[in-house]
Residue frames as qw, qx, qy, qz and C-alpha x, y, z in Angstrom:
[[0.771, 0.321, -0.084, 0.543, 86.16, 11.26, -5.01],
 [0.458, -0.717, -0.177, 0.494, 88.83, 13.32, -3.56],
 [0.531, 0.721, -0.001, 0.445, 91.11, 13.99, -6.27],
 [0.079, -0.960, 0.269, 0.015, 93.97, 15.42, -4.09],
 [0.507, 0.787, -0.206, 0.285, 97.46, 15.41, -4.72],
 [0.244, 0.556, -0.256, 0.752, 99.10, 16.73, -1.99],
 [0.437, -0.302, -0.710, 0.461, 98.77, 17.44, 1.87],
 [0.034, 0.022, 0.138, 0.990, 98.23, 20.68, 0.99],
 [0.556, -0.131, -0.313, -0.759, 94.90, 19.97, -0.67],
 [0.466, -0.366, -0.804, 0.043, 94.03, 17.70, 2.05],
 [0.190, -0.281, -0.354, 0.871, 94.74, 20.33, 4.77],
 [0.310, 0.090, -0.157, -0.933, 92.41, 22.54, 2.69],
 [0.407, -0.172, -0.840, -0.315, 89.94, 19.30, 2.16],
 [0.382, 0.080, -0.711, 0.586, 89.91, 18.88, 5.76],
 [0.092, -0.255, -0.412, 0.870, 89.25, 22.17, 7.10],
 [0.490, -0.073, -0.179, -0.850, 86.12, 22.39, 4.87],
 [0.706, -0.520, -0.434, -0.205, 84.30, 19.32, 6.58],
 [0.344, -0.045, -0.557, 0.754, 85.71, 20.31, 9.36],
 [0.152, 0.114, 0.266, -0.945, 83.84, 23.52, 9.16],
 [0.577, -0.247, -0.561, -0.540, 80.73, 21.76, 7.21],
 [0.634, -0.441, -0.632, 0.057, 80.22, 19.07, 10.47],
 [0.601, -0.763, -0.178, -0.160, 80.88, 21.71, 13.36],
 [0.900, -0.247, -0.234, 0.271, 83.65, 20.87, 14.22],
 [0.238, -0.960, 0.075, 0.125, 85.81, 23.68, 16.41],
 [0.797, -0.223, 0.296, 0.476, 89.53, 22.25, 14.78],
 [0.217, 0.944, -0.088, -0.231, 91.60, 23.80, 12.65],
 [0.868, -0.229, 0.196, 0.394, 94.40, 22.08, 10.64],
 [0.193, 0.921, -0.262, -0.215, 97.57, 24.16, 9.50],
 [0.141, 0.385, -0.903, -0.128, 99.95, 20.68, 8.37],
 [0.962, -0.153, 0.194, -0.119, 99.83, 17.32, 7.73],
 [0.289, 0.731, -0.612, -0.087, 102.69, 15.69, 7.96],
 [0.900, 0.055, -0.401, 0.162, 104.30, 11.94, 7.86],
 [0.122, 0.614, -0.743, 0.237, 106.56, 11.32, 11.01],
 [0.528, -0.017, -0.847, -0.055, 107.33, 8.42, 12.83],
 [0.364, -0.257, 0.536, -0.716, 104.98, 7.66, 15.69],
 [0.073, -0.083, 0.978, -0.176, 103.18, 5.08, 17.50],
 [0.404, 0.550, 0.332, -0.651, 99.87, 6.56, 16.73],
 [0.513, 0.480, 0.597, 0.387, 98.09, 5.66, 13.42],
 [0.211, 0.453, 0.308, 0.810, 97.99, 9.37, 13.55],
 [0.391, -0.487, -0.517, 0.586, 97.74, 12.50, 15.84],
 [0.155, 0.827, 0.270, 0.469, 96.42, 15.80, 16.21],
 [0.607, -0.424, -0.189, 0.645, 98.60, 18.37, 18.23],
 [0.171, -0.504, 0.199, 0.823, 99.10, 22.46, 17.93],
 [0.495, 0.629, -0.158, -0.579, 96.75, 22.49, 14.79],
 [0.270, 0.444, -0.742, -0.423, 98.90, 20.13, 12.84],
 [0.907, -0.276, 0.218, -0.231, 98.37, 16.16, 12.17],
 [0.274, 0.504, -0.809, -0.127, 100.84, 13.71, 11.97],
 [0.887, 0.020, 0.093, -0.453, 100.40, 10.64, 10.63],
 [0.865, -0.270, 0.419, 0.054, 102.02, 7.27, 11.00],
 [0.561, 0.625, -0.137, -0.525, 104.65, 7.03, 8.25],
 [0.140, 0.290, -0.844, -0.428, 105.23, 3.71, 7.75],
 [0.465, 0.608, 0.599, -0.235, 101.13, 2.86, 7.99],
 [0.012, 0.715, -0.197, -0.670, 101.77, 5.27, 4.87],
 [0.012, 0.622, -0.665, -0.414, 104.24, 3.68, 3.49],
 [0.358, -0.002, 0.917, -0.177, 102.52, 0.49, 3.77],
 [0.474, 0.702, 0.326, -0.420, 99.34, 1.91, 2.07],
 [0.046, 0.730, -0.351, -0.584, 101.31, 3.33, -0.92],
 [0.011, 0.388, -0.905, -0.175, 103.29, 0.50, -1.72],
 [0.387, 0.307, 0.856, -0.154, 99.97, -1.86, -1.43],
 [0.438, 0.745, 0.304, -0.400, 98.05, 0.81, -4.08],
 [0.755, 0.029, 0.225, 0.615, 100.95, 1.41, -5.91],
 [0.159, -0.094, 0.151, 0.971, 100.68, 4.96, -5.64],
 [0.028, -0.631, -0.660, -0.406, 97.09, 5.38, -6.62],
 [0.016, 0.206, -0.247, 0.947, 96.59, 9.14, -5.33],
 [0.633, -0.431, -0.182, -0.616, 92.68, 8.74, -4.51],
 [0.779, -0.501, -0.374, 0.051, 93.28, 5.83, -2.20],
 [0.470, -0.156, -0.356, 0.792, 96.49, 7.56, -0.67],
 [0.103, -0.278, 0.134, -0.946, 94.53, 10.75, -0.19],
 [0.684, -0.275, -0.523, -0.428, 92.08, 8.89, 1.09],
 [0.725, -0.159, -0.483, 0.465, 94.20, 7.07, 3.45],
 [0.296, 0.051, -0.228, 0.926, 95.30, 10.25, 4.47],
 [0.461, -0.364, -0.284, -0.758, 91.67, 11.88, 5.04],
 [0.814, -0.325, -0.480, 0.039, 90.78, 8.79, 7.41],
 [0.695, -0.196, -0.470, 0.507, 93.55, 8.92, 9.42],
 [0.123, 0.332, -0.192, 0.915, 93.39, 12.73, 9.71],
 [0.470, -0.421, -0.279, -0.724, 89.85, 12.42, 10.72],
 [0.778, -0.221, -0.565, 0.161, 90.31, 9.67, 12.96],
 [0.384, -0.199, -0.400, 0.808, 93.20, 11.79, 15.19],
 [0.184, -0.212, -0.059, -0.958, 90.51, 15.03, 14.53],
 [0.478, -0.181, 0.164, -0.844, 86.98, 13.12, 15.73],
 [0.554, -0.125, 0.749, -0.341, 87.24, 9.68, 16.43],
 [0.114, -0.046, -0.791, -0.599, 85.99, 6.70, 14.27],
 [0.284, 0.602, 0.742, -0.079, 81.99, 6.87, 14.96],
 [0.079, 0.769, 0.107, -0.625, 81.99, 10.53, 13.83],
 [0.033, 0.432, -0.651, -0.623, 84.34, 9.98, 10.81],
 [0.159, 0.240, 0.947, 0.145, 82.06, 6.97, 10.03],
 [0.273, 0.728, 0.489, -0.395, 79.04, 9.35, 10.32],
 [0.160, 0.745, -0.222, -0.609, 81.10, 12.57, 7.88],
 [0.111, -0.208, 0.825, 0.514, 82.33, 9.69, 5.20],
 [0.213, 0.450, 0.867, -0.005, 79.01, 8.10, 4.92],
 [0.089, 0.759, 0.279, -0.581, 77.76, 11.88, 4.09],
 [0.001, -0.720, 0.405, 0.563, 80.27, 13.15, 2.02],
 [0.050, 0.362, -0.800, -0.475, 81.40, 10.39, -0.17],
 [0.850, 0.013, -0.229, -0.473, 78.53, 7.32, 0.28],
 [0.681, -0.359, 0.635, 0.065, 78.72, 4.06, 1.75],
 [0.883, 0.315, 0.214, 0.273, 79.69, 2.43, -2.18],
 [0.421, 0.827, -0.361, 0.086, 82.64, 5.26, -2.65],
 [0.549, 0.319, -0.565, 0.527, 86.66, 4.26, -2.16],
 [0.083, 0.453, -0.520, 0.719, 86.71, 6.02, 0.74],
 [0.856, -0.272, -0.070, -0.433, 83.90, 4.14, 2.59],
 [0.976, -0.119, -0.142, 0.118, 85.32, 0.65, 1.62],
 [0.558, 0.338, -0.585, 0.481, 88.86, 1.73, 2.45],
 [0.530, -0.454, 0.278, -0.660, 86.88, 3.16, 5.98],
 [0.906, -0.112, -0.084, -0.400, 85.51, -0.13, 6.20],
 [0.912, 0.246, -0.269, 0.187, 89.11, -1.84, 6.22],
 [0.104, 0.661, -0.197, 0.716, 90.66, 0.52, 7.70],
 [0.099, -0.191, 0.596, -0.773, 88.51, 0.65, 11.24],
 [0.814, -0.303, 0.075, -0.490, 85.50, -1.68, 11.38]]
């Protein structure tokens, strides 16, 4: 589980498997704008698609684990690609948590 809330406590999620898997990044935002990208990394920050977002939301109705979820993925995705993210989810959470199967829908 993620249990965040907030972009905040993703940003802060983040930047600890960030620094658990190695990885030399550093985020200081996430934010929703519109782009053509499911979601980019630029100048520290990421921004992610928001109406892939919106789409998500409105399909969960708001459930915060899968939208923070959603929002984990896609950061990870514009931060280290999907074999890598496939490699840190499968650590972190397990292949039976949320965030797997929403992995699994998501980008296989």
């Amino acid at each position: 589980m993620i249990g965040c809330k907030d972009t905040s406590c993703v940003k802060d999620t983040l930047n600890g498997l960030l620094n658990k898997y190695g990885v030399r990044k550093n985020v200081t935002e996430v934010a929703l704008e519109n782009i053509n990208e499911l979601a980019i990394y630029r100048n520290n920050k990421i921004f992610i698609n928001v109406l892939k977002y919106d789409e998500i939301v409105n399909e969960v109705s708001g459930e915060s684990e899968i939208v923070s979820a959603f929002l984990i993925l896609s950061s990870l995705y514009s931060l280290v690609g999907i074999k890598r993210m496939e490699e840190i989810v499968k650590n972190e959470y397990g292949r039976e948590s949320p965030v797997y199967k929403l992995y699994e829908i998501l980008f296989k």
